[in-house]
N, C-alpha and C positions, 0 to 999 in steps of 0.2 A: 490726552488722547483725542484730540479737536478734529485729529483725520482719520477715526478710527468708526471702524462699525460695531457696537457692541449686542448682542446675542442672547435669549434665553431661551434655552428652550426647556419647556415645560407640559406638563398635563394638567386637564382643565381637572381642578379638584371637586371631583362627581364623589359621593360616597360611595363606598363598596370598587372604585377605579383607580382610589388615588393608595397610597401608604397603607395598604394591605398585612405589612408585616407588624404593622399598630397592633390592629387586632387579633386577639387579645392582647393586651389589656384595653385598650380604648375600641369607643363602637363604632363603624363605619362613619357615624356622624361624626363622631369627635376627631377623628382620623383627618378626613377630608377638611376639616375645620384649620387642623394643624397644617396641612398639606395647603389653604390656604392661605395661611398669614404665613408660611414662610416663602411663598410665591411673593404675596403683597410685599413683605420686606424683599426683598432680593431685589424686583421690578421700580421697589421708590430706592434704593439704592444705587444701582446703577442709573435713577437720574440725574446722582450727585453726581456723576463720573461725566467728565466733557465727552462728547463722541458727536461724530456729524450723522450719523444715524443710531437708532437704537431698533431692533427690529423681537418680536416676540415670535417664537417660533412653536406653535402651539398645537398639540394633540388634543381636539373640542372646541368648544366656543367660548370667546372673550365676556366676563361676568364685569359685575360692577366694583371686582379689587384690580380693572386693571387702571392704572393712570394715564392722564394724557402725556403723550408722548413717542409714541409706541407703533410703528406700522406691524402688523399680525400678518403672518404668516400661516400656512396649514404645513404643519410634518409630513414627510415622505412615509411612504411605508416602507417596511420591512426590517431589519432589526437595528439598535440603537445603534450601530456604527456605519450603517447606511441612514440613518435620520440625520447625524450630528453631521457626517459630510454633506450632504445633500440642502444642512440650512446652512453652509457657506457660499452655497451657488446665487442665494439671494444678497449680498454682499459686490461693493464694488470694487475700481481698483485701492489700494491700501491695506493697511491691518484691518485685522477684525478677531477679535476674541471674544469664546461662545463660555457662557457658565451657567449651568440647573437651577434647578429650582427648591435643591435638599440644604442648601446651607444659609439659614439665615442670618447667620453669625458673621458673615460679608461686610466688610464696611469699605467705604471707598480708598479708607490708603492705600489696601491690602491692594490695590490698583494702580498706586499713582505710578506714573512715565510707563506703566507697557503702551505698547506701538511707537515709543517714541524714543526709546534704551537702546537701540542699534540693532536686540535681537532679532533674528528670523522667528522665533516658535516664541511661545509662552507653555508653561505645562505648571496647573495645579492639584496636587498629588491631594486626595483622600486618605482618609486614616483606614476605611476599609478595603485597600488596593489601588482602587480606581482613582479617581481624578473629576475634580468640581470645576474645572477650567480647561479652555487648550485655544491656544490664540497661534494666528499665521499672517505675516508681516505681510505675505503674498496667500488670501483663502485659496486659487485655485490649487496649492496644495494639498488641501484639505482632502480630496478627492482620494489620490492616491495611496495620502499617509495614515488615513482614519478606518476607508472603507476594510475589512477584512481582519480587525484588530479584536477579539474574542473580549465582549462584556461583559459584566456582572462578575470577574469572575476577584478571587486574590492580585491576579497577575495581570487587570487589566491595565492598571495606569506603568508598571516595568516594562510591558512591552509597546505601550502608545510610546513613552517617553522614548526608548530604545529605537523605534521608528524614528522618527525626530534626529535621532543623530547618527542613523547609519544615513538618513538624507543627505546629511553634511549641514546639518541646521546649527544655528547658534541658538543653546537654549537655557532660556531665566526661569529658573524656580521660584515658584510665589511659594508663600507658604503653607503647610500642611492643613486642611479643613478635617473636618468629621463631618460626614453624610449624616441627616435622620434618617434614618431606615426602621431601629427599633426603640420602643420605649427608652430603654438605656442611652442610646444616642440621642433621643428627644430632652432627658437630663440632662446630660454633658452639655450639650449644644445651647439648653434655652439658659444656662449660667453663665456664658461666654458672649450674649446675645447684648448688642449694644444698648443703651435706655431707648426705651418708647419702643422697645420693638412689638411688634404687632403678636409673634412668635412663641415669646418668653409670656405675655399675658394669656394669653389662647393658654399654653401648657398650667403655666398655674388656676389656671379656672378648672382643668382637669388633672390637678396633684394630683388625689386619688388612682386615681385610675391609672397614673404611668408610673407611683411608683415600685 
């Protein structure tokens, strides 16, 4: 991906701001804790991945898990499907594919050759509907096909994808992730979680508390 802009957009992990749905069982500290090592892993992640820029597209202030490499960004307001199109505007001409900051289980194969496989879109589909990725061979697409696509919901990532090919896109399925969003996905996820990850130690410091 040597001609690729690659994306994350994220929230600064403030406690009581970030992984809300932790608590309970875990305290707004430990929450935001988790909420930062699986930023920290995803951000030295994607520094494996070639790309001619890498851009952080961030709701708060840059702390000291971010690495060098990174131009920062400030989020658009208003809801997550006006954020996500809105940080492809920072993006120049070529690919660019954008991905969260909930799945630390990321590792670079799960990337190798997009922007460079022929497709127009990329789309990685979440275990809870949604979707932990979405790349565009050309971002000023990003505008039209993103803005107005109802989030959070069961049905978001069937109808972003759905999007995508009533455009007339050619689109590459990466494969399925699982969001953290609660405890039980903070399990699933941090045993799937490559070694050294920052993610899988963070949780087992707090067993207790998330099983």
């Amino acid at each position: 991906m040597s001609s690729a802009t690659l994306l994350v957009i994220a929230k600064e992990p403030v406690p009581g701001r970030v992984k809300t749905r932790l608590t309970p069982p875990c305290t707004p500290q430990e929450a935001a804790a988790l909420a930062e090592a699986a930023l920290t892993d995803t951000l030295h992640t994607m520094l494996q991945v070639p790309a001619r820029r890498r851009i952080l597209v961030l709701d708060g202030t840059p702390g000291p898990w971010l690495p060098p490499g990174y131009e920062v960004v400030p989020q658009a307001s208003g809801g997550l499907d006006e954020r996500i199109a809105a940080a492809f505007v920072h993006c120049d001409d070529g690919p660019a594919l954008l991905v969260g900051m909930d799945t630390p289980q990321l590792t670079p194969d799960l990337l190798a050759d997009v922007g460079r496989d022929g497709h127009d879109a990329w789309f990685g589909p979440a275990a809870d509907g949604g979707f932990w990725a979405l790349g565009f061979a050309d971002p000023d697409c990003a505008g039209t096909l993103v803005r107005g696509v109802p989030m959070s919901t069961g049905r978001t990532g069937a109808i972003q994808r759905r999007r995508l090919l009533e455009a007339g896109l050619t689109v590459r399925d990466l494969p399925l992730l699982r969001d953290v969003d609660t405890a039980a996905d903070a399990a699933a996820v941090g045993v799937c979680c490559p070694s050294g990850s920052r993610f899988a130690a963070t949780l087992a410091s707090f067993a207790e508390a998330v099983r």
